[in-house]
N, C-alpha and C positions, 0 to 999 in steps of 0.2 A: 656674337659678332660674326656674321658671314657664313654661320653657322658652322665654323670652329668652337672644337672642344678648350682648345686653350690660346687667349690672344693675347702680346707681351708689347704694355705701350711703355714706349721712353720717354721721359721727358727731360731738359736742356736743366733744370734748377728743383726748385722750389718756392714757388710763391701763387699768386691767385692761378694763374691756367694749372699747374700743376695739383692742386686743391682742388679745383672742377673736373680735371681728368680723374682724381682718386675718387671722387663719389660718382664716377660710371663705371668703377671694375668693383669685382668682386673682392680681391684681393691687393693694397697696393703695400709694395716692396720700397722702402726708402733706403736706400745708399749711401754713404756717408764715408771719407776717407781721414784718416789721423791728421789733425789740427781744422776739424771740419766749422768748429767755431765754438762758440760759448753755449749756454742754456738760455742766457737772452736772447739770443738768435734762434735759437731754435723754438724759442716760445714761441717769437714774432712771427715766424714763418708758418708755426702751426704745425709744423711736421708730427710733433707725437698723437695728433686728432690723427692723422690721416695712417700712420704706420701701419701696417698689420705684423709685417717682420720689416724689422729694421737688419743691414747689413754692412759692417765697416768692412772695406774693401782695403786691400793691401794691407793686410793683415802682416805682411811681413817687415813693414816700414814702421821705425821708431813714434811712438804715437798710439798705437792701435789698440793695446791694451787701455790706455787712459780713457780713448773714444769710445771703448763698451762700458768700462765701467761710468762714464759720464751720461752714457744712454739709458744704462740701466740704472744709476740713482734717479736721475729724471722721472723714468718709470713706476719706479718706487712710490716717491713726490706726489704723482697724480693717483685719479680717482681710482677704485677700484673697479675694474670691469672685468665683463663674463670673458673678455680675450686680451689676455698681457703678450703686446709684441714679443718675440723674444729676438736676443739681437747676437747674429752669428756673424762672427768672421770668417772674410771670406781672401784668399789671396787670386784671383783670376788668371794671373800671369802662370800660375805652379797648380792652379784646381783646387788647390786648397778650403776644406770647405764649403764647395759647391753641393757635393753630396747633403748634409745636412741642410745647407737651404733649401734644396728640395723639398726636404722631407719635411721643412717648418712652413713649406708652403702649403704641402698637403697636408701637415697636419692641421692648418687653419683654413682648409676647405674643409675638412671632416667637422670642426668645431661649426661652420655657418650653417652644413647641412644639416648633424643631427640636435642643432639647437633651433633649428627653421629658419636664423638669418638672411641662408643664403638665397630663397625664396621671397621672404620680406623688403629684400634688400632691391631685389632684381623687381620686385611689382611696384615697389615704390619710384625707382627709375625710370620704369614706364610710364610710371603716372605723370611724374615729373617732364617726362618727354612731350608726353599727349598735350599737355597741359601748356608747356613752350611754343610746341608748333600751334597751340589754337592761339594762346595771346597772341603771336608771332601774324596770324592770319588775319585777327581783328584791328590788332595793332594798322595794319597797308588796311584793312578797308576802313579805318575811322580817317587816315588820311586821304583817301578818295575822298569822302564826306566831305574833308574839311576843307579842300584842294575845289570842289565843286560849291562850296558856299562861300564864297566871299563878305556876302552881307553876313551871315552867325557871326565871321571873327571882326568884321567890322565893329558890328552890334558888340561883341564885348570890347574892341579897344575904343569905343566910344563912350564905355559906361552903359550903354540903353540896356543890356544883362550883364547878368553875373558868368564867369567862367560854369560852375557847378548847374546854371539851368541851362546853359549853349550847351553841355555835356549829356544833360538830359534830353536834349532835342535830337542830338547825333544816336543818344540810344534808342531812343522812340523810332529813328529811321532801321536803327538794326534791327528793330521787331523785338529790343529785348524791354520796353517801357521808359520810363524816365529814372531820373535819381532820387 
């Protein structure tokens, strides 16, 4: 990213944007503070897919202890994988803390590089980008097409075709054949 060595996104919650931003970094950090919710919620939200280190914050607030260990039975619970978040407390206000999530951050760059993920992870991303901007490009020119023929979407709210062969006539125009 901008070719920085290291770039640190926040996000507002937990839910779909927040799951779309964790599968563009290489590492993501979920935060969590004492009374942060249940394990149904945390199922629903998806957060233990996306962790890499989990972090209960204000560690010094009644609560805190409960919220690791409810993180890590959760943990537990699921699948086995080659990378078990681990989950640190952290107090930000005192620093408390922070040092070790450093190190659990690095230490799970060290685990993507000499296991190749971190490589995997990052061409896959790309592909996935390549891939977005081209639908994203065909996508605006199937609507010129369909913006410039009135009679195609006639012809199918008329019945006279099928949607699936007006579909093949707009790809035959892309050069790419029909369906």
């Amino acid at each position: 990213a901008a070719g920085m060595d290291l770039v640190i996104v926040e996000t507002v919650g937990v839910g779909q944007a927040e799951v779309d931003v964790a599968a563009a970094t290489d590492t993501t950090v979920v935060v969590v503070t004492p009374g942060w919710g249940d394990a149904v919620q945390v199922a629903k939200a998806g957060i233990l897919e996306i962790a890499d280190v989990f972090v209960v914050n204000k560690a010094d607030r009644e609560g805190a202890d409960a919220a690791v260990r409810d993180l890590q039975q959760m943990l537990r619970l699921g699948p086995e994988l080659a990378w078990t978040p681990p989950v640190v407390k952290t107090a930000a206000a005192s620093g408390e803390g922070i040092e070790e999530l450093w190190e659990q951050v690095g230490a799970h760059r060290a685990h993507l590089e000499t296991s190749g993920e971190l490589e995997r992870g990052r061409r896959l991303r790309l592909v996935r980008e390549v891939e977005s901007l081209a639908v994203e490009s065909l996508r605006a020119r199937v609507r010129e097409l369909l913006d410039a023929d009135a009679e195609l979407v006639d012809d199918v709210m008329q019945r006279r075709t099928d949607p699936y062969r007006a579909a093949g006539r707009i790809l035959e125009r892309l050069g790419g054949g029909g369906m």
